[in-house]
C-alpha positions as CSV (number, residue, x, y, z in Angstrom):
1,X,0.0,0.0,0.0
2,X,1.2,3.5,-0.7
3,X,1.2,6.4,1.6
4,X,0.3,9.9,0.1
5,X,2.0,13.0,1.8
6,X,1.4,16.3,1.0
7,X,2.2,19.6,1.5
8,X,-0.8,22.4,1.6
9,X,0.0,26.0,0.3
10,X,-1.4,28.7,2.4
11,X,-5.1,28.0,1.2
12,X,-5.1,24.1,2.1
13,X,-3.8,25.0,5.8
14,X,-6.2,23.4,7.2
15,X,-6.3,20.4,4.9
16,X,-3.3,18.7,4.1
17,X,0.8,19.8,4.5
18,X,3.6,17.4,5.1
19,X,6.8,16.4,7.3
20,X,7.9,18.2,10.8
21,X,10.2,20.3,11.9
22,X,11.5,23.8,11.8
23,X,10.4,24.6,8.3
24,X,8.3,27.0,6.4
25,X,6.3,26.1,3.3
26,X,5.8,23.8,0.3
27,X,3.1,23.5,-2.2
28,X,3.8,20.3,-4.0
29,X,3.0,17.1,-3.1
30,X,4.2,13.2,-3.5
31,X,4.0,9.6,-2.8
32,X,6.1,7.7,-0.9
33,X,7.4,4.5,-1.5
34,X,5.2,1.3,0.1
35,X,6.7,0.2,3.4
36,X,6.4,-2.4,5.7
37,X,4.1,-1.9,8.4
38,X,5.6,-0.7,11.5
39,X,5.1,-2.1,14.5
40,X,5.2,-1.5,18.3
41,X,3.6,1.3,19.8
42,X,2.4,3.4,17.0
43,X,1.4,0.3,14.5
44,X,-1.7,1.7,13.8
45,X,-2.3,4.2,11.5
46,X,-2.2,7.9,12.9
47,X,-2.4,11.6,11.6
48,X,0.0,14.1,13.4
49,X,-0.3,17.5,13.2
50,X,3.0,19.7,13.3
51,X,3.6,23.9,13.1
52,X,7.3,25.1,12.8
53,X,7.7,27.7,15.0
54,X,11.3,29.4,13.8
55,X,11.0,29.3,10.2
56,X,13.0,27.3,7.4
57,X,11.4,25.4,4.4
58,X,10.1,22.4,4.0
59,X,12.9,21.1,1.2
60,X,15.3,21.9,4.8
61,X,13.1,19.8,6.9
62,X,12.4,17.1,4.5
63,X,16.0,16.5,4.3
64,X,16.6,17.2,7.5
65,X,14.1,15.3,9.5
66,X,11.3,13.7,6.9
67,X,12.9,11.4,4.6
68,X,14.5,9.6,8.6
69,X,10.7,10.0,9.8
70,X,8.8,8.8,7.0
71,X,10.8,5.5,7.1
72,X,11.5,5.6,10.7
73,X,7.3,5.9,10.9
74,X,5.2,4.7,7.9
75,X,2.2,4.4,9.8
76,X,2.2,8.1,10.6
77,X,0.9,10.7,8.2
78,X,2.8,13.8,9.2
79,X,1.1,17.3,8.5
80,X,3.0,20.0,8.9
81,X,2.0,23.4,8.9
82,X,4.4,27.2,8.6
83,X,3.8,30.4,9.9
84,X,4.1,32.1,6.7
85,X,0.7,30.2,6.1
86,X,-1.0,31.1,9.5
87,X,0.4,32.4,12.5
88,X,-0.3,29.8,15.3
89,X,-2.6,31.9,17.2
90,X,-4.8,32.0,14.1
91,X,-4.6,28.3,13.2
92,X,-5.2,27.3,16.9
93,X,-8.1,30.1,16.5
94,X,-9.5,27.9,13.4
95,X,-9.9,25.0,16.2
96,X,-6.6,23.1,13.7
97,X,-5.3,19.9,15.6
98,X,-1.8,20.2,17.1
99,X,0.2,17.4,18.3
100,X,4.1,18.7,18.3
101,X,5.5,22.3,17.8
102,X,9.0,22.9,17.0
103,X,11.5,25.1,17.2
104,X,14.1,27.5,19.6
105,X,13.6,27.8,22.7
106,X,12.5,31.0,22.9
107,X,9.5,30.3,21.0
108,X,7.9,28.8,23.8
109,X,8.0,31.8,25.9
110,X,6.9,33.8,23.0
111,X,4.1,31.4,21.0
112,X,3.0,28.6,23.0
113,X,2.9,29.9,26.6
114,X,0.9,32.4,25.6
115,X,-1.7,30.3,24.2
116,X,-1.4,27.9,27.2
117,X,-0.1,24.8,24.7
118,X,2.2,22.9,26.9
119,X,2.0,20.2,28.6
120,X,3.9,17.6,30.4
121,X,4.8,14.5,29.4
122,X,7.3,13.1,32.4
123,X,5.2,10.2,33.0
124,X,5.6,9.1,29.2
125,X,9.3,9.9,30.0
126,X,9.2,8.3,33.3
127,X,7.1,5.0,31.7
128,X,9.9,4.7,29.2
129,X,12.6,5.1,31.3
130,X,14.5,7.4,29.4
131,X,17.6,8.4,30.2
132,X,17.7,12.3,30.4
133,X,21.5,11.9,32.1
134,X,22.9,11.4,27.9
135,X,21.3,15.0,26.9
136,X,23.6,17.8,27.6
137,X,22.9,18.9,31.0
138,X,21.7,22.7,30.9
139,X,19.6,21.4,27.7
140,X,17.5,19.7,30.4
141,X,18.0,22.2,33.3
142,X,16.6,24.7,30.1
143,X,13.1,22.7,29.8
144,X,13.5,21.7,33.7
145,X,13.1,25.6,34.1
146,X,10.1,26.4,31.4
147,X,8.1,23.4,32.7
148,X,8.3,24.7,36.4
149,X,10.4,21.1,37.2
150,X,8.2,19.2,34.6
151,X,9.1,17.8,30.8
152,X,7.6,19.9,27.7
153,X,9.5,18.6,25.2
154,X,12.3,17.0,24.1
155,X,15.9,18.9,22.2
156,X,16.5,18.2,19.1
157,X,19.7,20.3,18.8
158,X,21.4,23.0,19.8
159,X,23.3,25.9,18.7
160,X,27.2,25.8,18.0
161,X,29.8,28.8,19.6
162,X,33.1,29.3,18.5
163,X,35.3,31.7,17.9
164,X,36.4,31.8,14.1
165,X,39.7,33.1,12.6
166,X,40.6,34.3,9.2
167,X,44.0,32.7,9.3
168,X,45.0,34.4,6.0
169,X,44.9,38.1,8.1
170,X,46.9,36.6,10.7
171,X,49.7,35.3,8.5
172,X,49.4,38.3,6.5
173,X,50.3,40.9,9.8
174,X,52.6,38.1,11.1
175,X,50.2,38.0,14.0
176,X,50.1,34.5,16.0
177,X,47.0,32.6,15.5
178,X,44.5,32.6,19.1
179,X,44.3,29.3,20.9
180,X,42.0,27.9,23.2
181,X,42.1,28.9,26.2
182,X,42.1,32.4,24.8
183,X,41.3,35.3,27.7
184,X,38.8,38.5,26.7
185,X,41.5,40.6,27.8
186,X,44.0,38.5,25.5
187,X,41.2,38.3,22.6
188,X,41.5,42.7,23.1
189,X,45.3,42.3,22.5
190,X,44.9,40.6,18.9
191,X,42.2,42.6,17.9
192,X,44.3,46.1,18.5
193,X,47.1,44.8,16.3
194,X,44.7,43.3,13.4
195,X,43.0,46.4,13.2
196,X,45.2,48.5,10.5
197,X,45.0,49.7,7.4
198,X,47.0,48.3,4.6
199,X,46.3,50.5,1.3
200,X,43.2,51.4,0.5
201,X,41.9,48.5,2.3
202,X,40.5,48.9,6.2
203,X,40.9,45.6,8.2
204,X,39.2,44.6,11.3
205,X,40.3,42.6,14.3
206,X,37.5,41.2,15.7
207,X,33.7,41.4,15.7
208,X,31.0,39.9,18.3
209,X,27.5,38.7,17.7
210,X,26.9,41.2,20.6
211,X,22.5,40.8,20.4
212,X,22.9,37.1,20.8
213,X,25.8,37.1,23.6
214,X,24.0,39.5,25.7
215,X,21.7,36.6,26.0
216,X,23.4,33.6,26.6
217,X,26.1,35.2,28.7
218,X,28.5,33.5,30.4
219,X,27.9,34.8,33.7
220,X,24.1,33.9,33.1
221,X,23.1,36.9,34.3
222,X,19.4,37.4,34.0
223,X,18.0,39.9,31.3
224,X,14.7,40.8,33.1
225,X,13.7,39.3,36.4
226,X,11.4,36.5,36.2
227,X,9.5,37.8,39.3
228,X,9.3,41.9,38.4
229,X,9.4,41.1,35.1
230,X,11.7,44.6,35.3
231,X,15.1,44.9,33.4
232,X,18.0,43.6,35.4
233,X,21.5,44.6,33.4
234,X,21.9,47.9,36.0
235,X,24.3,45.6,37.8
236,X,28.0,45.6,38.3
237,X,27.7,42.5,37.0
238,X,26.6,43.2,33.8
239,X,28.6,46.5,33.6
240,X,32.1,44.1,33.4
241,X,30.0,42.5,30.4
242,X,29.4,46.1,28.9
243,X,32.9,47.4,29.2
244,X,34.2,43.9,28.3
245,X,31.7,44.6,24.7
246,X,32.5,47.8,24.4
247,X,36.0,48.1,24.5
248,X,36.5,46.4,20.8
249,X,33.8,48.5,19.8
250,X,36.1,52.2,20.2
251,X,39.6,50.7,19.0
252,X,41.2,53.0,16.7
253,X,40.2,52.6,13.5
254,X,37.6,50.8,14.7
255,X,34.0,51.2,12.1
256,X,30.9,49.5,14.0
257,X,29.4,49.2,10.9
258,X,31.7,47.7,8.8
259,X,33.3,45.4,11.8
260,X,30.3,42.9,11.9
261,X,30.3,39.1,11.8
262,X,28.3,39.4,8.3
263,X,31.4,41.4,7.1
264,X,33.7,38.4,8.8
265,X,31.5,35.8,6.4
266,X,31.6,37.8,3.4
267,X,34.6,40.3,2.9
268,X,37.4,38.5,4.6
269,X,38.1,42.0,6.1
270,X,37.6,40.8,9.9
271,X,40.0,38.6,11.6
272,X,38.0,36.9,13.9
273,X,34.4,36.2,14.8
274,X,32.2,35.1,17.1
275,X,28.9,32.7,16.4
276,X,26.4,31.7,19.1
277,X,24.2,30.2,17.4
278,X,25.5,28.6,14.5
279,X,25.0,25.5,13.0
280,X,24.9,23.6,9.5
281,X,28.5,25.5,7.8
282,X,27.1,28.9,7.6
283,X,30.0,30.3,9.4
284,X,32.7,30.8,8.1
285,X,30.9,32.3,5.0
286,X,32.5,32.4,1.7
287,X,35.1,35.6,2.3
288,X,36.9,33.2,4.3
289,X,39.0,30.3,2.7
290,X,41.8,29.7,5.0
291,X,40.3,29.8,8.2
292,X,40.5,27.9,12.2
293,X,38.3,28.1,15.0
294,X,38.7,28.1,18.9
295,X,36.2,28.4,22.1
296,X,35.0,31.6,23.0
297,X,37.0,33.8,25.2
298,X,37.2,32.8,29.3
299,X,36.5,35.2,31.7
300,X,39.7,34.6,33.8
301,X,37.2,34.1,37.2
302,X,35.1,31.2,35.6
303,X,37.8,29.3,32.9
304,X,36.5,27.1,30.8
305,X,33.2,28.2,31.2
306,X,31.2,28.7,27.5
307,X,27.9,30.9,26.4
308,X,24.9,29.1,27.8
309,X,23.2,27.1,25.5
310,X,20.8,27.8,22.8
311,X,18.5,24.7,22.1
312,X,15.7,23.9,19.9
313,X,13.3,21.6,20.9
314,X,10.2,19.6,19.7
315,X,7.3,19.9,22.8
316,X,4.3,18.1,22.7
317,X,0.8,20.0,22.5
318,X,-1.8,20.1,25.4
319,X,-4.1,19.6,22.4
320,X,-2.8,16.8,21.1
321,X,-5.2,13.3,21.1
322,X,-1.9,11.5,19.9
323,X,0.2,11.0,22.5
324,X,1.8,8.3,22.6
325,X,2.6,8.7,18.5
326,X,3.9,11.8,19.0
327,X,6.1,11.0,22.5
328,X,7.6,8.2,19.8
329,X,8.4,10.8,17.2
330,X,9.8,13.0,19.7
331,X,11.8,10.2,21.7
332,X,13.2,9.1,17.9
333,X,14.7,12.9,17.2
334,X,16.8,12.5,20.0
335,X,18.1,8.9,19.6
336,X,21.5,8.1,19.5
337,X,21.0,7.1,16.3
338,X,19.3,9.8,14.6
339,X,21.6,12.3,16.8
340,X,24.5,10.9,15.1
341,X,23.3,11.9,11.8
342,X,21.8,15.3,12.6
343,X,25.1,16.1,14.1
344,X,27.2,15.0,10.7
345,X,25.1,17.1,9.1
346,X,25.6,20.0,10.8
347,X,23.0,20.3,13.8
348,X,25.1,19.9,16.7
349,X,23.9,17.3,19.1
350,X,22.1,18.0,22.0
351,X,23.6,14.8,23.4
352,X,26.6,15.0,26.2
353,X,28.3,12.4,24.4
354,X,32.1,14.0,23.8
355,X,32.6,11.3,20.6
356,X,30.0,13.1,18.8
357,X,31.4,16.0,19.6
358,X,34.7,15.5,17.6
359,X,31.9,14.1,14.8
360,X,30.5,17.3,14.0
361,X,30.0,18.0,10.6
362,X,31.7,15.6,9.2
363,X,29.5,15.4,6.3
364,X,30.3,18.7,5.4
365,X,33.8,19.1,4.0
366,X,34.7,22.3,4.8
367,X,35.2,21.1,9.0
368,X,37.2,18.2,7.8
369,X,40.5,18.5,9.9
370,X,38.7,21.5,12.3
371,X,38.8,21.8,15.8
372,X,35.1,20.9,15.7
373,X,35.8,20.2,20.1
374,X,35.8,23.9,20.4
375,X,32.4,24.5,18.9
376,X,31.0,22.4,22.0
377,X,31.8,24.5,25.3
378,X,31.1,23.4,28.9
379,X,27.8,25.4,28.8
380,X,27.8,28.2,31.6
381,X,24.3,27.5,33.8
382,X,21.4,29.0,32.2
383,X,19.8,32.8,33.4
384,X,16.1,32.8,33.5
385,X,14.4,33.4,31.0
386,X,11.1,35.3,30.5
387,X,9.3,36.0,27.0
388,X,10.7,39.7,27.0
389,X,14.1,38.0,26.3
390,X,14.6,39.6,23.0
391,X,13.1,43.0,23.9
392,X,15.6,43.3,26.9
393,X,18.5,42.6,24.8
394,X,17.5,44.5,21.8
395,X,17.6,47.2,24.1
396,X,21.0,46.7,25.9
397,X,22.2,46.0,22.7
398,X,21.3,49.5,21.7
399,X,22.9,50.6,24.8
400,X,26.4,49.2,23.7
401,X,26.3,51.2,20.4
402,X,25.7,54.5,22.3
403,X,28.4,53.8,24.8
404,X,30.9,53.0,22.3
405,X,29.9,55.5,19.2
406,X,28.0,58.4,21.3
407,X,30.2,58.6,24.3
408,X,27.6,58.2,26.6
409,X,28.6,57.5,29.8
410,X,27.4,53.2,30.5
411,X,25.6,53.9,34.1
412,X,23.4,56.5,31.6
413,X,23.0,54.3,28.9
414,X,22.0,51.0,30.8
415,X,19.7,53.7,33.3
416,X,17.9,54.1,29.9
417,X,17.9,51.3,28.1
418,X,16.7,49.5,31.3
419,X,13.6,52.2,31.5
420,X,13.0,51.6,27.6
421,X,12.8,47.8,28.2
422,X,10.2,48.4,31.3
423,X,8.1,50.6,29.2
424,X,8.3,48.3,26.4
425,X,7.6,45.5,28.8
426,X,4.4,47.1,30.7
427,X,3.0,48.1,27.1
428,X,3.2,44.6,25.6
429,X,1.2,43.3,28.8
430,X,-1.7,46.0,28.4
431,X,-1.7,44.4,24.8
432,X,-2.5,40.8,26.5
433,X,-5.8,42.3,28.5
C-alpha cells in the first residue's frame, strides 16, 4: 500500500501539508514509496499534526528530518504546517489539531505559553525510562526551568559557539594565531594589532555577535527578572559584560558598521568572529577560505566556562489526542541514532556524548581537519528566562552602540535602556488584556 504525503500551500492550511520540523512552506505534493508496516507502539495508523515555529522550508526539513521520519514511521501521516501560512494563534483560533510544535527555545515563551499549549509528558518519560543523564545537562535544566520542574519537550539540537579566525589576516600581519584557552583581555590584544589599514583596504580585528551574547552570557546573568518582570542589566555584573563589549567596539580605526560578523562571512576583512548560534557550515561564510576556529574567550574568574546554550526543541501540545505517537516521534529525534546523523550534518547534538562532539559535521567538507571540540563549550548555567528576552537585549544591545559610538557614559545608557525595556515590557502586557 502506498502512503500519500502532501504539503498544503497557504489556502489548504487546514487540509493537508507534510513532514515536521523547523520549516516554512511547500506547495507540492508526492507519494512515498510502500513500506512495511511498523510495529510496536504506534502500528496503527495515525495523523499528526505539526507547526514550525522558527522558520526554514520544507525542502530543509524534508532533508533534514522527513525522509528519517517517513521511514522511521510509515504508519504516521505527518502534516506540517508554517507560519508564513498562518500564524499559530490564528490556526489554533480555526480550532486546527496540534500534536508537536518545534522550534528555539524561545518560541515557547513567545508562541505557545501564551496560548497555554504545553503540557507535560514526564510520565511518558518516566514509563519509558529514558535516560535524560545522555542529553547535555543545561539542555535539560533549560526545559527543567520552562516546565516549572516538569518535561515539555524534548531537544532536538542546539546551537554551536566558536570563535572563528581568518588565518590568512593573521599570517598576512605576522600575528600568532588565538588558541584555546584564549582570555577576553587577551582576545583585546589581537584585535588592536589586526585592526590597520594596509592600502586602501581597512581591516578589522574582531567582531561579536553582541545581540545574541547578551543573552546567553557567560555569567548567566538574568535579562529581566522573572519575578518583576523589570530589566536587570543595571548591575556591576553586567557592567564588566558592557565594558568587556565595548572596548572592541572604540579601537582606533575601529567602524561599528563595517566590523560585523556578516562582514567576517563575506569580505574577509575581519580577523575573527564570534557565532552563538550557528549551526549547519554557515560560518565561516564564503570571504573566508583559510580559516580555524577556537572556544570563546574565558573570563579569567570562571575558565572554561562557555555561552549558555541555545536549544531547539520539539514539545508536545496540550491539544494533542496522539500522545503516545507523537512521544515516539519526539523520543526518535533524540536517539542516538538519529543524533548521530543530525550532528554529521551540521546540527550539533544536544547529546553529552564527547565522541559526537569530535563528529560534527563531518558530512560537510569544509570542517574536515577542524577543531570541531571547540564549537562544544562546557555550557555556563542558564539565566532565567522570560518572553521579553529579545526585547531586553535588543535594548542593551542599543545601549552598547551608544556607549561606544555616542560617548555616553554606561551607568546612563544601561539607566535608559533598562527604562525603555520596562516601558516596552508594561506596554506589551496592556496588549495581552
Amino acid at each position: 500500500m502506498k502512503k500519500r504525503f502532501y504539503r498544503g500551500g497557504a489556502g489548504a492550511l487546514l487540509a493537508l501539508a507534510l513532514a515536521a520540523v523547523t520549516a516554512c512552506g511547500g506547495t507540492s505534493s508526492g507519494e512515498k514509496p510502500e513500506q512495511k508496516p511498523q510495529v510496536g507502539k504506534t502500528a496503527e495508523p495515525v495523523e499528526l499534526h505539526l507547526f514550525s515555529l522558527s522558520g526554514q522550508n520544507m525542502d530543509w526539513f524534508d532533508n533534514t528530518y522527513g525522509k528519517y521520519l517517513y521511514t522511521k514511521f510509515p504508519n504516521i501521516t505527518f502534516k506540517v504546517h508554517f507560519p508564513d501560512q498562518m500564524s499559530l494563534t490564528d490556526y489554533i483560533g480555526t480550532k486546527g489539531p496540534l500534536d508537536i510544535a518545534f522550534g528555539a527555545y524561545q518560541n515557547y515563551y513567545t508562541q505557545l505559553q501564551n496560548l497555554n499549549l504545553q503540557t507535560d509528558i514526564t510520565d511518558l518519560v518516566k514509563r519509558d525510562k529514558m535516560d535524560l543523564g545522555k542529553i547535555d545537562p543545561t539542555v535539560v535544566e533549560l526545559m527543567r526551568q520552562m516546565a516549572n520542574g516538569g518535561i515539555y519537550g524534548l531537544p532536538a539540537f542546539v546551537g554551536t559557539s566558536g570563535l572563528y579566525y581568518n588565518k590568512d589576516l593573521f599570517d598576512k600581519f605576522a600575528v600568532p594565531y588565538p588558541k584555546d584557552g584564549i582570555t577576553w583581555d587577551e582576545l583585546y590584544e589581537l584585535a588592536v594589532k589586526l585592526t590597520r589599514k594596509d592600502g586602501d583596504v581597512q581591516y578589522y580585528g574582531f567582531a561579536n555577535d553582541n545581540l545574541n551574547y547578551l543573552q546567553v552570557n557567560q555569567y548567566s546573568l538574568d535579562m529581566v527578572d522573572p519575578k518583576t518582570h523589570r530589566a536587570s542589566f543595571e548591575t556591576d555584573a553586567w557592567k564588566k559584560i558592557v565594558s568587556t563589549l565595548t572596548r572592541f567596539m572604540t579601537i582606533p580605526g575601529i567602524d561599528v558598521t563595517q566590523a560585523t560578523v556578516a562582514a567576517f562571512n563575506t569580505k574577509g576583512t575581519v580577523a575573527m568572529a564570534t557565532n552563538y548560534t550557528g549551526c549547519c557550515g554557515f560560518t565561516p561564510g564564503d570571504g573566508v577560505k583559510n580559516w580555524g576556529v577556537v572556544r570563546i574567550p574565558d573570563f579569567p574568574d570562571i575558565r572554561g566556562i562557555g555561552p549558555q546554550s541555545g536549544a531547539n526543541y520539539w514539545f508536545m501540545s496540550s491539544t494533542s489526542k496522539h500522545r503516545d505517537a507523537a512521544y515516539e516521534v519526539m523520543k526518535f529525534i533524540i536517539s542516538d541514532e538519529f543524533q548521530a546523523s543530525l550532528n554529521a550534518r551540521g546540527l550539533a547534538t544536544a547529546l553529552s556524548d564527547t565522541k559526537l562532539h569530535l563528529n560534527y559535521g563531518k558530512d560537510l567538507p569544509k570542517y574536515n581537519g577542524q577543531n570541531v571540540a571547540a564549537l562544544f563549550p562546557k555550557h555556563a548555567k542558564m539565566s532565567n528566562i522570560t518572553e521579553y528576552q529579545l526585547v531586553a537585549a535588543q535594548q542593551l544591545n542599543a545601549a552598547l552602540t551608544t556607549i561606544a559610538t555616542k560617548g555616553v557614559d554606561m551607568n546612563t545608557a544601561l539607566r535608559e535602556a533598562a527604562e525603555l525595556t520596562n516601558k516596552k515590557i508594561d506596554e506589551a502586557k496592556q496588549m495581552k488584556k
